[in-house]
N, C-alpha and C positions, 0 to 999 in steps of 0.2 A: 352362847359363843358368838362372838363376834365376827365379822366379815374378815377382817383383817386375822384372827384366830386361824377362822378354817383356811383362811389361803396359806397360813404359816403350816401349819397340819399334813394339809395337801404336799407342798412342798418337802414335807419330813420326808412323808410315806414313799415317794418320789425318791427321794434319796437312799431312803431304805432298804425299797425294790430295788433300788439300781444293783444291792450289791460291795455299795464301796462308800468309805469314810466321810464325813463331811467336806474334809481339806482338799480330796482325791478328787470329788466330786465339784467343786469349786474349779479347781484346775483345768477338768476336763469340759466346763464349759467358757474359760478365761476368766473365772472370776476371782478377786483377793479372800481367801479363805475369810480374815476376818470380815471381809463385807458381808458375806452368805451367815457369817454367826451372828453379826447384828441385825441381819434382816429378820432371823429366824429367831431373834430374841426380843424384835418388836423395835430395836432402838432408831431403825432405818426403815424406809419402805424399798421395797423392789422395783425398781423399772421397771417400762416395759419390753425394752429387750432384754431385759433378765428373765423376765418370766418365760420369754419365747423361746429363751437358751437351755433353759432349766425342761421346760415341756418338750422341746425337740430334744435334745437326752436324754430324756425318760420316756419318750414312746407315747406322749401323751399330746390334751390339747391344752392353750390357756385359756379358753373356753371353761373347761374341768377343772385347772386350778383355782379359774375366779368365782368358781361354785354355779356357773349357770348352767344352765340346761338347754346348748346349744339345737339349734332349729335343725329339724332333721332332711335329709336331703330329698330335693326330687329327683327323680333317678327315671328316665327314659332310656330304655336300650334298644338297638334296631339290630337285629343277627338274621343269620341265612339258615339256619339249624335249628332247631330242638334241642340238639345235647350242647349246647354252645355255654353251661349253666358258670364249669371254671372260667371260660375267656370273656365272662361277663365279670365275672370277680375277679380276676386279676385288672380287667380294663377301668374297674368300679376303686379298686386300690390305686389304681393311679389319680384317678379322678379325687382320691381323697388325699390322698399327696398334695397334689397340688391346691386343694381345699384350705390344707392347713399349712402351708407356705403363706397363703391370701391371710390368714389369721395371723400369723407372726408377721407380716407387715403390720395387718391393725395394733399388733399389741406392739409394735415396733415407732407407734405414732403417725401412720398412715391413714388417712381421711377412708372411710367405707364407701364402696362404690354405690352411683346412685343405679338401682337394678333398673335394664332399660324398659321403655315403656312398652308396659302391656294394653294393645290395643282391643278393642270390643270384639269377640269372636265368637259369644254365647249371646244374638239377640234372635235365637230362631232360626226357622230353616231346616234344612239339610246340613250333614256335617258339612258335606263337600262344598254347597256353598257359603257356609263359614272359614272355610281354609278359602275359597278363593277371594275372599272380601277380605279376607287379612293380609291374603298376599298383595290385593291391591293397594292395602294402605303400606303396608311396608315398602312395595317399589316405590309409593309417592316418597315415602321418608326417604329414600334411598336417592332419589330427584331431587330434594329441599339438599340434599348434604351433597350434590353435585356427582355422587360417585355411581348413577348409571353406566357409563362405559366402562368401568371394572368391574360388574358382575362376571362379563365372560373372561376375565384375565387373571382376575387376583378376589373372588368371593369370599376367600378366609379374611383377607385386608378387610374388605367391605363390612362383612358381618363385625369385626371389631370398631372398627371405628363407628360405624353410626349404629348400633346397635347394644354396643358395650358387654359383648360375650367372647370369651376368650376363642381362640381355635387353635386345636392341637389335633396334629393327623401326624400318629408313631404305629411302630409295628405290633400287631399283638397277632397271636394264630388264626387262621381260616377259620370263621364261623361267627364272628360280630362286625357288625357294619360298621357303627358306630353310639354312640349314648350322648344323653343330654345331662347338667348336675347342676340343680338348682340349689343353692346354698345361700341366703340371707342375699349378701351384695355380689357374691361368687357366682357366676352365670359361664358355663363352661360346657365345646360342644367337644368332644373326641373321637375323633375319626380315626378307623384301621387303614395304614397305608396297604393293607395286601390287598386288600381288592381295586379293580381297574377306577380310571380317574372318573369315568363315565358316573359311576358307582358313588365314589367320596363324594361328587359334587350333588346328585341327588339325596345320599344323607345329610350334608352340611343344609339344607334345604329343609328336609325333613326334619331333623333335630329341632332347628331355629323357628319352625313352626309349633314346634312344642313350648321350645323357651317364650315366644310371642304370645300362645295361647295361655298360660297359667298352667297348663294341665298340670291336675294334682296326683302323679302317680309316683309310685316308687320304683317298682322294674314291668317295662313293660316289654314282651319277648315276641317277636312277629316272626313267623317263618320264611315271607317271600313280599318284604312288602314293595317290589316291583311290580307282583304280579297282581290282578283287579281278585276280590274277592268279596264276596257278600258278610264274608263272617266275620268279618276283622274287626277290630275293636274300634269305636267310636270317635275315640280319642284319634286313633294312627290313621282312618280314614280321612282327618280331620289336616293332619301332620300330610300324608300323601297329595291331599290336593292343593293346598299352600304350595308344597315342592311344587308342582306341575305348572299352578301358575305364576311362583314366582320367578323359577327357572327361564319360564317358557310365556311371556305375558303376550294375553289375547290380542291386543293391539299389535304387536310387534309380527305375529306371525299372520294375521289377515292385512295387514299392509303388506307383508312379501311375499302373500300367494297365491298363485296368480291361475297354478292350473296344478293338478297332482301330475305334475313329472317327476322324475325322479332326479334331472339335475336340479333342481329346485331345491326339493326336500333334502339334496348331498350337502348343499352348500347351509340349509336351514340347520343341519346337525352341525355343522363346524359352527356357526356363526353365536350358536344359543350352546353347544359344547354339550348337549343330551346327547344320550344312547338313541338310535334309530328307532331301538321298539319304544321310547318314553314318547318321544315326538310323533310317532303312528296316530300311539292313540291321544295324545292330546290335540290330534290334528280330526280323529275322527269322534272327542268328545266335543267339539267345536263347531261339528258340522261338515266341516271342509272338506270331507274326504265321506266315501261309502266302505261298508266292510269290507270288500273287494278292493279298494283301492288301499286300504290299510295295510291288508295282508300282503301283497303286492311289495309297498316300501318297506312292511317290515322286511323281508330277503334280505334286504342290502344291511349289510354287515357294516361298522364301522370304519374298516381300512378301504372299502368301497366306497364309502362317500367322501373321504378325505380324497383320495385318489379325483371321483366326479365331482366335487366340488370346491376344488382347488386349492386344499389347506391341507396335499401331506408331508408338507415339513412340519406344520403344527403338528399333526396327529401324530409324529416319528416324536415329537418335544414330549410331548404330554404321556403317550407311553412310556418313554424312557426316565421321565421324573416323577411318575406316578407312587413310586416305592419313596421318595425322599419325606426326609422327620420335617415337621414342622411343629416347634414349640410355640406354648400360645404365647402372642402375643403379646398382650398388654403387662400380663403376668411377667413375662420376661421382663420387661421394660422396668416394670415398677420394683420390681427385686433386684436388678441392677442399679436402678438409681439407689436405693436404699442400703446396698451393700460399698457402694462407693460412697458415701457419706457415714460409714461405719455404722450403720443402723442393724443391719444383721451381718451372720458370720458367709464364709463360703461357703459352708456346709449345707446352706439355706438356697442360696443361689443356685448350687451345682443341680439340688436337686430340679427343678425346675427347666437346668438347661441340659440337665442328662451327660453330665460331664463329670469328670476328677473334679473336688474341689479344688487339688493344689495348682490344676490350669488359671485358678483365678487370682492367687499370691502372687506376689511379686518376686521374679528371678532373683538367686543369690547373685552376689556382685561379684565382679571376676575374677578372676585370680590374679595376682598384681604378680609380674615379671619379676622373675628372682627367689619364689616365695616357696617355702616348703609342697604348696599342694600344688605346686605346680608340674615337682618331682613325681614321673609315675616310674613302677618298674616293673619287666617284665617277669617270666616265668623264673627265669634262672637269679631273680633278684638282682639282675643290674641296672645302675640305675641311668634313664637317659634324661637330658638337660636340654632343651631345644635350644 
């Protein structure tokens, strides 16, 4: 059997499962019934948004239709819990949602993303400092592409743009942080808005040291990866310290400290956007501070240092927008240009922006003055005429 054979085959079965007729099935994905009978009779070939229209109706990939044996995903997850195992799988189904949206662009005639560069993070050492020599070349790449002064503002922006990793922070139930999904060119970090912003920004941190290092895991489940522990897996020890220094780079904070006060350290937490307790100890794995003087700044809470150190109208912003969706990125971007060039349907789009698709049709035209539907009537069936 021949390549073009099994894609025809695949394509039945697809039809088959659906449930409904050839013609039916045409219909339901806009296609001219006889096109779908020539393709399937060999006299045509398929596009590739046909293929895409065909496999998003059937529940399927076009990966599966064109007979390969797509690459399996790497799958990083960061939760607060043990039993967190459904709201890793529902979080894991979205992540693959949006996986196979990225595939129906390619099969839509979209260029495959070049995955961004993985820097050297395996030459020896300690994990820990392999995560902070990674995070140090990442902040350099993050200076080459000009966008150090948006880590503390706009981090999701930053990671897409010079990085080339989607970010998506939606809601899912209490007990995952967030996960990483590595897929071929698809590089995707998704963050749970319920937990505080303190939180999204050191997973967005975490995750992106995973995507940076290669790590080749599938699901990997942490119970508290705020807290320090000896026993934690290799890999997340490796992800934790990246966070710490990429968030919080060495340089930045021995140029601004100057003594352990604590308006120092209030204004050191706005300025770098960490949690109190993250900034403690990255201040007393640094040296800077003694375990007395740790324990001390850890006390102050975060609406205590916004308060001493002069940012709480930020910290009032950043609470109150910490629940809001953000769709990733580039993924938006690239599914919108392609749906306004007619490359795929709404039904493709929508998913992606978490909306109706019929929000992205175009309004009926209005009723023209004088015209039947323009007549409404009320209960009693009489009829009024503006």
């Amino acid at each position: 059997m021949t390549r073009e054979d099994d894609l025809r085959a695949r394509v039945r079965q697809v039809i088959d499962e659906s449930g409904r007729s050839q013609s039916a099935f045409a219909q339901a994905i806009g296609l001219e019934p006889t096109k779908l009978s020539k393709a399937l009779a060999g006299t045509r070939r398929f596009t590739p948004l046909e293929l895409a229209l065909i496999a998003e109706e059937g529940g399927t990939s076009t990966d599966w239709l064109l007979g390969g044996a797509p690459e399996r995903p790497t799958l990083a997850a960061r939760v607060a819990q043990a039993s967190a195992s459904d709201v890793i799988a529902q979080a894991g189904a979205r992540a693959e949602e949006l996986d196979e949206v990225y595939e129906t662009l390619l099969a839509a005639g979209q260029s495959r993303r070049t995955p961004p560069q993985i820097m050297p993070a395996r030459a020896g050492g300690l994990m820990i400092d392999q995560g902070a020599k990674l995070a140090d070349q990442a902040l350099q790449t993050v200076a080459d592409a000009s966008e150090s002064e948006q880590l503390g503002t706009a981090l999701p922006l930053v990671i897409e743009q010079v990085f080339g990793v989607d970010v998506a922070i939606e809601g899912f139930p209490s007990g995952l942080d967030g996960l990483a999904w590595c897929r071929d060119g698809f590089r995707l970090i998704l963050v749970n808005n319920a937990v505080s912003w303190t939180r999204q920004r050191f997973t967005l941190a975490h995750e992106l040291g995973h995507v940076l290092a290669g790590d080749a895991q599938d699901l990997r489940v942490d119970l508290d990866v705020m807290a320090p522990s000896t026993r934690r897996e290799h890999t997340e020890m490796r992800a934790n310290a990246f966070a710490s220094a990429f968030l919080m780079p060495a340089r930045r904070i021995k140029e601004s400290w100057r003594d352990a006060g604590q308006d120092t350290f209030a204004r050191l937490v706005g300025e770098l956007r960490v949690s109190p307790s993250a900034l403690s100890w990255r201040l007393r794995n640094l040296g800077l501070v003694d375990e007395v003087q740790r324990r001390r700044l850890c006390r102050l809470n975060l609406r205590e240092c916004a308060d001493r150190g002069g940012w709480a109208e930020e910290h009032l912003t950043l609470t109150r927008s910490q629940s809001d969706v953000r769709r990733p990125g580039l993924l938006s971007r690239e599914v919108l240009d392609a749906f306004s060039h007619g490359e795929v349907s709404a039904r493709v789009a929508a998913r992606v922006l978490g909306i109706p698709p019929e929000t992205l049709l175009p309004a009926p035209p209005p009723t023209l003055p004088g015209s039947e539907e323009e007549h409404c009537a009320d209960e009693d069936g009489v009829v009024f005429v503006p």
